[in-house]
Backbone bond lengths (Angstrom), bond angles and torsions (degrees), N, CA, C in turn:
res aa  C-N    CA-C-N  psi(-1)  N-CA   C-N-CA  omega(-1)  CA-C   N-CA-C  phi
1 X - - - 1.465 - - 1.529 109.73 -
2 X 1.510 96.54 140.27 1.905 96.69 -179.38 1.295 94.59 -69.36
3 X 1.787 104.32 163.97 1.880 105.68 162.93 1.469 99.37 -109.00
4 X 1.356 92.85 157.57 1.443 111.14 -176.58 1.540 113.72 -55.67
5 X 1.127 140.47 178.33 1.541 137.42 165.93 1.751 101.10 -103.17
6 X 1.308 109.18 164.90 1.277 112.19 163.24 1.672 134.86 -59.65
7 X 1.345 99.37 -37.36 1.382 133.84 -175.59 1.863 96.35 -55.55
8 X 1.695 85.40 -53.72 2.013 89.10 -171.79 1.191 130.91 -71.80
9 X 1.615 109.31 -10.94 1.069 118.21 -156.48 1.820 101.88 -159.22
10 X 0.968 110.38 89.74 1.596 130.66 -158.99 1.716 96.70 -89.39
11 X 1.480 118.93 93.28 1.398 117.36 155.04 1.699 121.27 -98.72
12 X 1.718 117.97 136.45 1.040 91.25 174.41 1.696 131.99 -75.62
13 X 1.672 108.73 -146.98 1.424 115.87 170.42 1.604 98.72 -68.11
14 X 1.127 131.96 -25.73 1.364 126.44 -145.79 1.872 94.45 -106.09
15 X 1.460 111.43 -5.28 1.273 101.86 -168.54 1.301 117.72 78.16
16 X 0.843 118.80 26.85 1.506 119.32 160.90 1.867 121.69 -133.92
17 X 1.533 98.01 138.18 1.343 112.83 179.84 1.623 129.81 -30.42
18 X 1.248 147.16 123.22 1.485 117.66 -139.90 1.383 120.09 -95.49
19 X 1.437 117.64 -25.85 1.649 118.00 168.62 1.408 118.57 -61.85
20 X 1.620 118.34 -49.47 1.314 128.91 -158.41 2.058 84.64 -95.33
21 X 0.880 116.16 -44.61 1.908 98.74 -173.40 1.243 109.23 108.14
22 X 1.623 111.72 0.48 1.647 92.91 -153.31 1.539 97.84 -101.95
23 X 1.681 117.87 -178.84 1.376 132.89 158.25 1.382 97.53 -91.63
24 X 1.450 96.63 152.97 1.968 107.65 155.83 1.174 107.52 -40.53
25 X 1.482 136.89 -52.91 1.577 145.57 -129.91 2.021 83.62 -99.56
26 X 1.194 133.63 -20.05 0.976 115.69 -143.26 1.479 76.70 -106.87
27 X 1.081 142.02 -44.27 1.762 115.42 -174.55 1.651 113.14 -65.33
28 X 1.465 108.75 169.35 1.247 126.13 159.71 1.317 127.65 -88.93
29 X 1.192 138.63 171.17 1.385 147.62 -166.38 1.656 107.24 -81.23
30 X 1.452 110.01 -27.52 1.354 107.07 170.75 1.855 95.55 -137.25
31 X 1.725 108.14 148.95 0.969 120.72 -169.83 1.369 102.21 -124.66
32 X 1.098 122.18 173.48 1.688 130.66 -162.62 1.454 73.36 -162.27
33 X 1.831 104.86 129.69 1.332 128.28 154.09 1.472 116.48 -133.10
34 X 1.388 89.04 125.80 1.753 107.86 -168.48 1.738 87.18 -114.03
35 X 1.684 108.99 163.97 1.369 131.25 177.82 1.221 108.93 -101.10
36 X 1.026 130.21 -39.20 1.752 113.29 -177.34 1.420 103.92 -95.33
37 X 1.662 116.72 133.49 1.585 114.35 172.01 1.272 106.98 -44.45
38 X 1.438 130.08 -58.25 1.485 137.77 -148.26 1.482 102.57 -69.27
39 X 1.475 132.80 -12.15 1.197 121.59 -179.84 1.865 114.17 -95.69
40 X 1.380 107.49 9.36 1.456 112.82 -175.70 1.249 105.89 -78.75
41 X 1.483 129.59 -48.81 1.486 129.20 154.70 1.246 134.79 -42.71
42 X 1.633 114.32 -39.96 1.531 113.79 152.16 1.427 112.90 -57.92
43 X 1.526 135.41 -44.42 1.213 89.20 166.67 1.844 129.24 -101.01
44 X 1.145 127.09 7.21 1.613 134.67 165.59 1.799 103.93 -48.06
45 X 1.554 93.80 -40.01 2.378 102.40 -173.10 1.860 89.98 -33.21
46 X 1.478 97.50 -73.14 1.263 101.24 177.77 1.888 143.88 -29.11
47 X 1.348 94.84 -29.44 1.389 88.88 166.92 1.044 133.59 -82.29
48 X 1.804 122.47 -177.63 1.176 115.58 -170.00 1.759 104.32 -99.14
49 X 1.234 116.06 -19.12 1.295 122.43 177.95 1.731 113.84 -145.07
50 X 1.169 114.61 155.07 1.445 105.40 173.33 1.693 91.93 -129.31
51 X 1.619 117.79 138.86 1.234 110.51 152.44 1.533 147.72 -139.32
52 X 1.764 71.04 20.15 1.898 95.30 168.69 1.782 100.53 -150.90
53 X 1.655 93.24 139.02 1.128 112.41 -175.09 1.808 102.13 -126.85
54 X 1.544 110.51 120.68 1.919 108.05 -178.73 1.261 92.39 -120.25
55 X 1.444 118.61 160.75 1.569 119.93 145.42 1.559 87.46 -146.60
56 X 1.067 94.89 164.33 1.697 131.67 -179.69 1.256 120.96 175.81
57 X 1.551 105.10 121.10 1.381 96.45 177.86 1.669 118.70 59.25
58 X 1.271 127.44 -148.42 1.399 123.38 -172.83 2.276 96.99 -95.19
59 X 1.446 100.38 -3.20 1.275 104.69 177.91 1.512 111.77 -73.15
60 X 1.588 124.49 103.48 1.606 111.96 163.76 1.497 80.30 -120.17
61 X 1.896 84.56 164.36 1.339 101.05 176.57 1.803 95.93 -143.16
62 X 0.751 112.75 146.41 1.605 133.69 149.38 1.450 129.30 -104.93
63 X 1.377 132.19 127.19 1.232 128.23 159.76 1.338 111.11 -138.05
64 X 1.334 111.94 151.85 1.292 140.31 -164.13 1.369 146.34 -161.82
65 X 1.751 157.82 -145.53 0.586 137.32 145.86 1.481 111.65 -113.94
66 X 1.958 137.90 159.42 1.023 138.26 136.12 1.190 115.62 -113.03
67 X 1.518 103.69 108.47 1.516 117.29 -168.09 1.673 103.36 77.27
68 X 1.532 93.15 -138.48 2.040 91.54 -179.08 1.741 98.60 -91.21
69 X 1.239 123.35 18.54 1.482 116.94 -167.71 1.183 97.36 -115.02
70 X 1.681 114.74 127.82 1.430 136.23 178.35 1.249 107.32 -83.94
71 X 1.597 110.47 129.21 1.476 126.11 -176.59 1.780 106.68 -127.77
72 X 1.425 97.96 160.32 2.037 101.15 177.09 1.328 71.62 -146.52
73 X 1.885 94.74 145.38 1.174 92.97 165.55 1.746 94.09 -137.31
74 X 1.200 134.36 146.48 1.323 131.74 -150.98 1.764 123.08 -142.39
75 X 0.970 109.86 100.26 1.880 107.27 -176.33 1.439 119.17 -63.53
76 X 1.214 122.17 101.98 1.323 148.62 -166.27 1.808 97.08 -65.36
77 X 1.287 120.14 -51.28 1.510 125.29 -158.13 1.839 97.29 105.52
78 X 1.310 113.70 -148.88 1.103 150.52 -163.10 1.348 111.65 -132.39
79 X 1.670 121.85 110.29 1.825 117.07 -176.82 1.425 127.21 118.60
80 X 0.886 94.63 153.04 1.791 101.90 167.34 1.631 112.67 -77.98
81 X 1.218 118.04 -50.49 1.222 106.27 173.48 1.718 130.08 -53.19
82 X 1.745 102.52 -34.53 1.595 107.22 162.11 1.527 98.65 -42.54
83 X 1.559 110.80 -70.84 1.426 119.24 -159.93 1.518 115.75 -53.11
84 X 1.187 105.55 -35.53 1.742 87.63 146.97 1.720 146.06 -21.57
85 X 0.909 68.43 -74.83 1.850 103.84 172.91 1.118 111.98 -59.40
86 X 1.490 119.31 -65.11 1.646 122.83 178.72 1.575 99.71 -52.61
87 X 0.992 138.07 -54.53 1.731 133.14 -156.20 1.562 103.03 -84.75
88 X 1.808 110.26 -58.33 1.854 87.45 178.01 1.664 121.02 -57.88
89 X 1.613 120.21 -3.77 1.121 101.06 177.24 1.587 104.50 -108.94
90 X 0.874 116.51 -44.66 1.857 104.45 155.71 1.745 122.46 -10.73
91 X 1.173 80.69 -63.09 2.121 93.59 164.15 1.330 124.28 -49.54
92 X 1.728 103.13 -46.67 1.006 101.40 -172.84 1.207 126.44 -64.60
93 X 1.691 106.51 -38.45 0.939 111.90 176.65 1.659 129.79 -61.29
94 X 1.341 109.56 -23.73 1.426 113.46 173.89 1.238 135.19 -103.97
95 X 1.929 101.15 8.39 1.181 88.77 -173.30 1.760 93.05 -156.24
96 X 0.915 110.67 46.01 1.900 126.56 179.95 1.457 98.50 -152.52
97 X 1.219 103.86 128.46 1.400 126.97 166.66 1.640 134.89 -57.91
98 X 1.317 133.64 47.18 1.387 146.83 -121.41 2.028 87.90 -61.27
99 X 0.547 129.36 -8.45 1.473 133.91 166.70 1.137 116.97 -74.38
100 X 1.312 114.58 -89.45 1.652 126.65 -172.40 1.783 114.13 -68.41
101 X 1.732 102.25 1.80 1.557 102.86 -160.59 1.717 117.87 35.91
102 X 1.153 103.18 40.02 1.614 95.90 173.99 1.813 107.28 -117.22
103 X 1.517 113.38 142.38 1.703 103.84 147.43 1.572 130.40 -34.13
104 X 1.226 106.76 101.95 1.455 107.24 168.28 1.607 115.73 -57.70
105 X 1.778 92.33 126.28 1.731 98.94 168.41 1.577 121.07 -20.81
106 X 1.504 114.41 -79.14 1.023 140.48 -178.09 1.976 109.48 -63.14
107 X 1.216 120.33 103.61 1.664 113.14 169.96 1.658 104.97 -84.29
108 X 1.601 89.91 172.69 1.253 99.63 -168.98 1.339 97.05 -134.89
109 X 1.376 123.94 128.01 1.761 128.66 175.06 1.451 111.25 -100.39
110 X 1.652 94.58 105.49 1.711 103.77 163.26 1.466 110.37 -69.13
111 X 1.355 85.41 155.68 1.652 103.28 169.62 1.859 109.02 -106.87
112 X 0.902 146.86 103.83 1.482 152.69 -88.43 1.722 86.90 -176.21
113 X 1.478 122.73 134.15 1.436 117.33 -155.55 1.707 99.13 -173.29
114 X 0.954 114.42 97.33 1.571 129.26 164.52 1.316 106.59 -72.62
115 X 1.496 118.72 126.72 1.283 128.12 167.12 1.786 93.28 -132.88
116 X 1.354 100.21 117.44 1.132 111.51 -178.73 1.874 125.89 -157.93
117 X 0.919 93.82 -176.82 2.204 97.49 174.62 0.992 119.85 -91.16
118 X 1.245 111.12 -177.26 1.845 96.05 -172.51 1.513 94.40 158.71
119 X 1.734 101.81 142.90 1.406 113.57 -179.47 1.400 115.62 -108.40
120 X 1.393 114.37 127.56 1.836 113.38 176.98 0.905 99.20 -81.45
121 X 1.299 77.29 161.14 1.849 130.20 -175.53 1.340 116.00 -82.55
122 X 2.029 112.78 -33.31 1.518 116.34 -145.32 1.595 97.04 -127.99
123 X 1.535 98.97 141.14 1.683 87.34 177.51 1.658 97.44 -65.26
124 X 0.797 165.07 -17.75 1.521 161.20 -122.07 1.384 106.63 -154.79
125 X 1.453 119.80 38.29 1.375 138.84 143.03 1.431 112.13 -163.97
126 X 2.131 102.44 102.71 0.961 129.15 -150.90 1.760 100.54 -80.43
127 X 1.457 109.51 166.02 1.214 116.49 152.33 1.619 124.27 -42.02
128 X 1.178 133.76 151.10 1.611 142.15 -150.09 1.506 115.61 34.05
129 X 0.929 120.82 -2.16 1.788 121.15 167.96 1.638 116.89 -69.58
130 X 1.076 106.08 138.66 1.691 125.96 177.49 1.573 119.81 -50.43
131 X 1.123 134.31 139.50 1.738 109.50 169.80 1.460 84.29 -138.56
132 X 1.388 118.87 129.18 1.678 123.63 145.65 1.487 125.27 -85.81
133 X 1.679 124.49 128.60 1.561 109.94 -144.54 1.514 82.58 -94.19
134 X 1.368 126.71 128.09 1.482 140.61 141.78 1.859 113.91 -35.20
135 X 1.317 96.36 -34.01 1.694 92.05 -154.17 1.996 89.90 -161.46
136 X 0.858 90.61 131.07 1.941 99.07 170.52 1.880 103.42 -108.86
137 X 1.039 115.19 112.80 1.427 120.79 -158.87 1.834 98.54 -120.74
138 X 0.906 116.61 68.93 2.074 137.95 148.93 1.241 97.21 3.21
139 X 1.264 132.91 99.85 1.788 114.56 118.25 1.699 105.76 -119.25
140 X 1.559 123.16 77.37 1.559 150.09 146.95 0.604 125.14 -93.01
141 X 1.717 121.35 -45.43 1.527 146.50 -176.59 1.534 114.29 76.29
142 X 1.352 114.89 28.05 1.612 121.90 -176.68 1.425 97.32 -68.22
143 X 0.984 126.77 -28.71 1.457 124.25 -153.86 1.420 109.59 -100.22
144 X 1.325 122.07 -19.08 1.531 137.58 153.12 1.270 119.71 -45.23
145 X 1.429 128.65 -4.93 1.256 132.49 -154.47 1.391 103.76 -132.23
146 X 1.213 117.25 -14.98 1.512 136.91 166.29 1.819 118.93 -90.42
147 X 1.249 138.20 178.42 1.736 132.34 -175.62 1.387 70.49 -114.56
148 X 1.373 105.95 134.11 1.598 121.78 164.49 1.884 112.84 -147.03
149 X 0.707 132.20 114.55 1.843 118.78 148.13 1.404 112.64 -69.43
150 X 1.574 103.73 170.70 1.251 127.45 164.88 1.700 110.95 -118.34
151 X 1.170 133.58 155.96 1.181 122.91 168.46 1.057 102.13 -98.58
152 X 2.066 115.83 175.24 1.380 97.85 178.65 1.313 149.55 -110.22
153 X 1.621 95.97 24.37 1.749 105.93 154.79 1.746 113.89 -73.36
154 X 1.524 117.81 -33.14 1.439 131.96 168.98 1.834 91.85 -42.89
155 X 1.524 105.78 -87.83 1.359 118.34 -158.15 1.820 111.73 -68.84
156 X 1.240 129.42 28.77 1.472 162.09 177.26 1.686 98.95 -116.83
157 X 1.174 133.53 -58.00 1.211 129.99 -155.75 1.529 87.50 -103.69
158 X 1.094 156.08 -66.17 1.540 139.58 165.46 1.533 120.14 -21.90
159 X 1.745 111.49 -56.25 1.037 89.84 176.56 1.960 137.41 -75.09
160 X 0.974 90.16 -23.49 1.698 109.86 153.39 1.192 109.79 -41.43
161 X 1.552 124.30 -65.38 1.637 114.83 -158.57 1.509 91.68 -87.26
162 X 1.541 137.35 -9.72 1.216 113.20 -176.73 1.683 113.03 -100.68
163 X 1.502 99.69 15.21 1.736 104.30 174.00 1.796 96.56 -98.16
164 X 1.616 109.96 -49.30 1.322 108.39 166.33 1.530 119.41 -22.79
165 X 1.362 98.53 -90.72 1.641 118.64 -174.65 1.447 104.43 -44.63
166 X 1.425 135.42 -14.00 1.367 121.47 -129.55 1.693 139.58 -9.64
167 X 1.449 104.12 61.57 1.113 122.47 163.72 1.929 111.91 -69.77
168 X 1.328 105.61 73.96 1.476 98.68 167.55 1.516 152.73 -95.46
169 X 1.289 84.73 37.90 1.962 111.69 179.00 1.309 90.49 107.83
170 X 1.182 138.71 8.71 1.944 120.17 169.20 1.787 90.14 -72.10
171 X 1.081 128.64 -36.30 1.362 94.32 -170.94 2.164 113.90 -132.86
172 X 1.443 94.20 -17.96 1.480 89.61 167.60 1.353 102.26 -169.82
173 X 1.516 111.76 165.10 1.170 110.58 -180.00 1.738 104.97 -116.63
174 X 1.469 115.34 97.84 1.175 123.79 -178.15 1.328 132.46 -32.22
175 X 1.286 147.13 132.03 1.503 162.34 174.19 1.561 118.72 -109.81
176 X 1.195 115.37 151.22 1.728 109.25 -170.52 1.618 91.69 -154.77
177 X 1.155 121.86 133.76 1.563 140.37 -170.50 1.735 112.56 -148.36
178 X 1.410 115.75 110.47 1.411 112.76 -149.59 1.904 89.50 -87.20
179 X 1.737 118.35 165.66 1.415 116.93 -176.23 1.617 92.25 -76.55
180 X 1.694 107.37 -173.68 1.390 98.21 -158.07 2.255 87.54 -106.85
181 X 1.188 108.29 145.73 1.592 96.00 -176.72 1.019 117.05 -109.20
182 X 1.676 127.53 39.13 1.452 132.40 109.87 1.431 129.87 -51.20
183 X 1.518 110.49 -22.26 1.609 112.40 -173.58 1.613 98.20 -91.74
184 X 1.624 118.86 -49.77 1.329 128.62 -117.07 2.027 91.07 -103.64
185 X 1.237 94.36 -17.01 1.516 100.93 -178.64 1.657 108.60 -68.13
186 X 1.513 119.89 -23.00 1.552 121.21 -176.03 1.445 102.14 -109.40
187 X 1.604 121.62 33.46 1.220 126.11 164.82 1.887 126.78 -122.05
188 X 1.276 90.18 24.46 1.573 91.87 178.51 1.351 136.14 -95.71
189 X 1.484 113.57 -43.94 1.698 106.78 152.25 1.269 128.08 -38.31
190 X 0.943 131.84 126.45 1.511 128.38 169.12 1.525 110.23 86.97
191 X 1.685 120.84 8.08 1.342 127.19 -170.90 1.163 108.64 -134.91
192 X 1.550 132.78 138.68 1.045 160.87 124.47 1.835 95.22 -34.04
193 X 1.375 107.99 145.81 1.522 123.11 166.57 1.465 120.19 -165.70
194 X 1.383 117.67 102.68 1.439 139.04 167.16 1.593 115.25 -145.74
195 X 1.293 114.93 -174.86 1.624 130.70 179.08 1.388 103.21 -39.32
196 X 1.283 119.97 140.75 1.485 119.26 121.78 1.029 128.98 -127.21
197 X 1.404 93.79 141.27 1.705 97.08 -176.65 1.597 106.58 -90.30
198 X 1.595 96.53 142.00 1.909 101.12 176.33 1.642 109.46 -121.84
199 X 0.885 101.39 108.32 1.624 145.73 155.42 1.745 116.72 -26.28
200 X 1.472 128.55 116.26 1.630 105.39 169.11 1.326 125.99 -97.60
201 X 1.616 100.65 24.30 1.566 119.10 166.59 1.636 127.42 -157.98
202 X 1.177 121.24 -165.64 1.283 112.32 -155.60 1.563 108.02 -122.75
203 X 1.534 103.56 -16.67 1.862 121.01 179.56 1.073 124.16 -99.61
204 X 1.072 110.34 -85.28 1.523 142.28 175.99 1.642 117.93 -63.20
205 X 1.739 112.34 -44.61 1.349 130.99 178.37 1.930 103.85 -66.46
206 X 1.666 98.89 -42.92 1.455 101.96 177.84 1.442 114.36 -80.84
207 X 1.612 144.22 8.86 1.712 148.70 -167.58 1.940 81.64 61.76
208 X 0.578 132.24 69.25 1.776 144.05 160.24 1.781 112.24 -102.06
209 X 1.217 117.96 79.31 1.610 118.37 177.76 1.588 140.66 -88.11
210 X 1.293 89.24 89.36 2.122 96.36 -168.27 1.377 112.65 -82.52
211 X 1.405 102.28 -100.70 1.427 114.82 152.49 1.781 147.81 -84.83
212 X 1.866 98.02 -20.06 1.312 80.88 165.88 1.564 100.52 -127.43
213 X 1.275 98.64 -162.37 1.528 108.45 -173.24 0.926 125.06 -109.59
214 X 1.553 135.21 151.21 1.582 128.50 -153.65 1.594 104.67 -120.70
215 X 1.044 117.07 164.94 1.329 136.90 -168.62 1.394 111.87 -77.79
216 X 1.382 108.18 -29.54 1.628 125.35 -164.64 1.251 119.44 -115.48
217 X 1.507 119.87 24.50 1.704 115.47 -130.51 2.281 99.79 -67.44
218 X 1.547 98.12 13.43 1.818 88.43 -175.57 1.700 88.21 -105.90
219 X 0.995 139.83 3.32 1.681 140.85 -166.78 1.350 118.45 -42.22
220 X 1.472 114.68 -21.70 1.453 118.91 -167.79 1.698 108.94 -93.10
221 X 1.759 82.47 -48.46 1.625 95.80 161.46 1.736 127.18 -27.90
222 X 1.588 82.73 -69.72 1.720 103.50 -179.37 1.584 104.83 -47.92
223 X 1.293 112.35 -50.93 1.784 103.63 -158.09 1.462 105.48 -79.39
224 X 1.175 108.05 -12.23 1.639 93.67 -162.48 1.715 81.80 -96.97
225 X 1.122 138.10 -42.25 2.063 131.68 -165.97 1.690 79.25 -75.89
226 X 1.338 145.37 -4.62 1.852 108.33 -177.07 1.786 98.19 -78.51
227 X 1.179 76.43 143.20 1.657 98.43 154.82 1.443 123.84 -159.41
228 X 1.479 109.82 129.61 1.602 105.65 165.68 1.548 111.88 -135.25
229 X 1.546 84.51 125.69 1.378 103.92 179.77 2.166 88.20 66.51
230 X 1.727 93.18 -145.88 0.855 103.64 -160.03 2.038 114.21 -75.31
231 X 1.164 87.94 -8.66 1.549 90.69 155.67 0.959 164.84 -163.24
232 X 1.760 137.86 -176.40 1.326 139.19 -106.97 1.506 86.89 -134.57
233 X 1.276 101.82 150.33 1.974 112.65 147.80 1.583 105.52 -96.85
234 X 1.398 105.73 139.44 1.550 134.03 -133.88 1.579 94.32 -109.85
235 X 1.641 93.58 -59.96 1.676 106.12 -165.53 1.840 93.60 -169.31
236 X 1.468 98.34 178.34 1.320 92.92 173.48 2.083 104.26 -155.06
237 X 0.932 114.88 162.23 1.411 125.11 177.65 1.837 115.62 -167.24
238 X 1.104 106.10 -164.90 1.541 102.87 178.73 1.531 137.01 -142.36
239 X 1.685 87.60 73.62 1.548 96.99 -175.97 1.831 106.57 -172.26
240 X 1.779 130.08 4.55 1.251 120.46 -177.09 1.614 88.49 -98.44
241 X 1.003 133.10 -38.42 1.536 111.96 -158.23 1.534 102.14 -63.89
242 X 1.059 120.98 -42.35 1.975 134.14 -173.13 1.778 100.27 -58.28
243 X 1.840 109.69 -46.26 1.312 85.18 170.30 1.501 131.37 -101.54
244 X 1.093 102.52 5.34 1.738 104.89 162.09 1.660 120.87 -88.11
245 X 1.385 109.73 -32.66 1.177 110.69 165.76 2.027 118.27 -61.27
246 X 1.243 97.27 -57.33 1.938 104.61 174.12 1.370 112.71 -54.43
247 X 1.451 120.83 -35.59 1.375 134.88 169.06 1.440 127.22 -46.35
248 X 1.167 101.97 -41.82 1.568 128.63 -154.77 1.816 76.92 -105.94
249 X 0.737 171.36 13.23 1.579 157.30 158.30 1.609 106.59 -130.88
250 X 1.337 117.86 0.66 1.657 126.71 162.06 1.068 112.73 -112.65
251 X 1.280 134.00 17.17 1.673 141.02 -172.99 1.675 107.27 40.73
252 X 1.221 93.42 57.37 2.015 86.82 -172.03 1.865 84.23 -107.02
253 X 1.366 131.14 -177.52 1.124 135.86 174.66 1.568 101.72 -125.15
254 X 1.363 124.12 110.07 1.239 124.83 -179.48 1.943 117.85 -112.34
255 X 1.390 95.85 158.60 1.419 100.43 171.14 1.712 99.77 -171.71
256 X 1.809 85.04 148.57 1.626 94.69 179.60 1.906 101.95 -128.24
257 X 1.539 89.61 133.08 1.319 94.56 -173.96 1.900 96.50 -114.91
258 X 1.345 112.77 164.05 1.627 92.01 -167.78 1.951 81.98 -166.56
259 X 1.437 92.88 144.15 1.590 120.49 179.31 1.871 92.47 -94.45
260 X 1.729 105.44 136.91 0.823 95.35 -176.55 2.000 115.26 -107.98
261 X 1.231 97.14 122.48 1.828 91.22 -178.48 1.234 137.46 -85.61
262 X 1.608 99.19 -26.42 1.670 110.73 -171.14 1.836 98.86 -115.66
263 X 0.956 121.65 142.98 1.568 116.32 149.10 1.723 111.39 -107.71
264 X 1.330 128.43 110.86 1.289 138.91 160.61 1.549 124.99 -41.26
265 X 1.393 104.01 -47.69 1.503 109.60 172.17 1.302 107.12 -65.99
266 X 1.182 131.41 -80.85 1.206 141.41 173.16 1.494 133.37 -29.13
267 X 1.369 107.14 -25.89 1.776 122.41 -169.89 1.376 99.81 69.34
268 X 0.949 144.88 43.64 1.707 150.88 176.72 1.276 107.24 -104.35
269 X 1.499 115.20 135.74 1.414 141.16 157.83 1.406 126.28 -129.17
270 X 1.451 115.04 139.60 1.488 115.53 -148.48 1.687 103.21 -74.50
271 X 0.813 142.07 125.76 1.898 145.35 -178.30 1.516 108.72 -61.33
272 X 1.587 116.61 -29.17 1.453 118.58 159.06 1.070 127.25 -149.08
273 X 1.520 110.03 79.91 1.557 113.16 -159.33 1.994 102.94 -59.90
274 X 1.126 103.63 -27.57 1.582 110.75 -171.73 1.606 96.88 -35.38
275 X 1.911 102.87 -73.98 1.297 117.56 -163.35 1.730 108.94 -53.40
276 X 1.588 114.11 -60.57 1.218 100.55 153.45 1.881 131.16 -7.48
277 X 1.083 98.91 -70.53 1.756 111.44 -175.92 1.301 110.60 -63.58
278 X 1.331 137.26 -51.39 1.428 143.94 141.03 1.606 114.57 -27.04
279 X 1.424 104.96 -33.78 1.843 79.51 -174.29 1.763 102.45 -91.85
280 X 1.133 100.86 -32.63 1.543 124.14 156.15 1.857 121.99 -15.26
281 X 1.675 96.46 -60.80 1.463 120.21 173.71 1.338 122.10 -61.39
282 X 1.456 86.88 -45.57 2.065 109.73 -171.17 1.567 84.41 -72.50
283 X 1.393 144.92 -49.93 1.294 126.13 -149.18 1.906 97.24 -83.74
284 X 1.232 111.72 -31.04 1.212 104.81 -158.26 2.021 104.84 -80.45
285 X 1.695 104.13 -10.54 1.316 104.89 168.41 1.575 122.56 -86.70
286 X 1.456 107.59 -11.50 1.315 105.98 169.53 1.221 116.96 -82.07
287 X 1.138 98.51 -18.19 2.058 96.76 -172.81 1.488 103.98 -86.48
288 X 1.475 120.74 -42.25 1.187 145.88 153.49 1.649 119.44 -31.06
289 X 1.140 100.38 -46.29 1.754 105.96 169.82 1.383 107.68 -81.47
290 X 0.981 136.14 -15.37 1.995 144.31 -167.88 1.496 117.78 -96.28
291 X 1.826 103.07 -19.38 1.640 124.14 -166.54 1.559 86.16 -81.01
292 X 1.870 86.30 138.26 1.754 90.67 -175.79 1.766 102.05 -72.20
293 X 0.929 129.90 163.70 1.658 128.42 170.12 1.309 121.83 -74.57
294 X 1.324 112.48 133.79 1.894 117.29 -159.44 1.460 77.37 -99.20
């Protein structure tokens, strides 16, 4: 096996990976990535122990135990490009040899878990309601930059939503990466489950109209009337397609579960997205405490 270069693979003095801060030894077997730093402590309150604390940059992490089950829970930032970062070094950490800089023989499959916000698509998945994403569906183009296929029910249902939308390469060339259904099967009570689409912005990327003008100005239209076959776009935000797509080509097992704040159709905004996100946390640790151990 080649070794990595320094350049590619940035460890510090301390041995640890350089965006995220962390050691190999210091994550858990399953990770929870949230976007705002400040919500990593809302969920750490919850545990029964904490015994690593990182920050860097907009990267904190916590890990700990709930109950005898080891958890990390990790602030991504805002983006696909964060999500970059968060997942090739996630890997790294579990599956590169911080010594020899080489791929370890043996890989290791995280269990990798977005708990996050997110705006619907559907009048009929209201503000503070749950959504589990079926499918993280790319127009960022992070994943363009990686060797990927589609199969061809994948590349059947892309090309459909990209005659819909008519998104025809003026602004991306769409990707679709389904959640993994070891995770997604202990997410259905209390959940909404269809597409989301992830976004490489927050205005303009979402049909959001202030001051200037958008390219797409029917976009909301389009996503919420697609359908094929049996399914729908759910909601959308900007950060599950990058990690189900990076996931799905690192053998990691991903899923993004997301509190919902805004409704688009509707003109709705959640009155307390906080509490929302909190009940959000509490549900995803009960289900989380019930998951047999991989």
């Amino acid at each position: 096996m080649s070794r990595i270069a320094e350049s590619e693979l940035i460890i510090t003095p301390r041995g640890a990976i350089y965006h995220l801060d962390l050691r190999p030894e210091e994550i858990a077997g399953t990770v929870v990535t949230v976007g705002d730093p400040d919500r990593v402590k809302e969920f750490s309150k919850h545990f029964d122990s904490i015994e690593v604390k990182k920050q860097h940059r907009e990267f904190v992490t916590h890990t700990g135990y709930v109950g005898k089950k080891r958890l990390t829970v990790l602030s991504s930032g805002i983006g696909p490009d964060n999500i970059d970062i968060v997942m090739n070094e996630l890997d790294a950490l579990a599956n590169i040899d911080f010594e020899s800089r080489q791929i370890k023989p043996k890989l290791t499959a995280l269990n990798i878990i977005r708990v996050g916000t997110s705006g619907s698509l559907q009048a009929d998945v209201p503000v503070d309601s749950f959504v589990a994403s079926t499918h993280g569906l790319g127009i960022d183009n992070l994943l363009n930059f990686y060797r990927h296929e589609h199969n061809d029910g994948d590349r059947e249902l892309l090309q459909s939503f990209i005659t819909h939308t008519q998104m025809h390469g003026q602004m991306s060339q769409p990707y679709i990466s389904g959640a993994a259904s070891s995770l997604i099967k202990h997410f259905v009570k209390d959940f909404h489950q269809g597409i989301t689409v992830t976004c490489p912005g927050f205005y303009g990327p979402q049909g959001r109209i202030l001051r200037l003008g958008i390219r797409n100005p029917d976009l909301i239209n389009r996503l919420t009337d697609f359908r094929f076959g049996q399914h729908r776009i759910t909601n959308f935000e900007m950060e599950t397609s990058a990690i189900y797509g990076l996931g799905k080509l690192l053998g990691h097992n991903c899923l993004a579960v997301n509190a919902i704040v805004a409704n688009r159709v509707k003109k709705e905004f959640s009155k307390d997205g906080k509490a929302a996100v909190e009940r959000l946390i509490v549900r995803f640790l009960e289900i989380f405490s019930g998951m047999a151990s991989s």
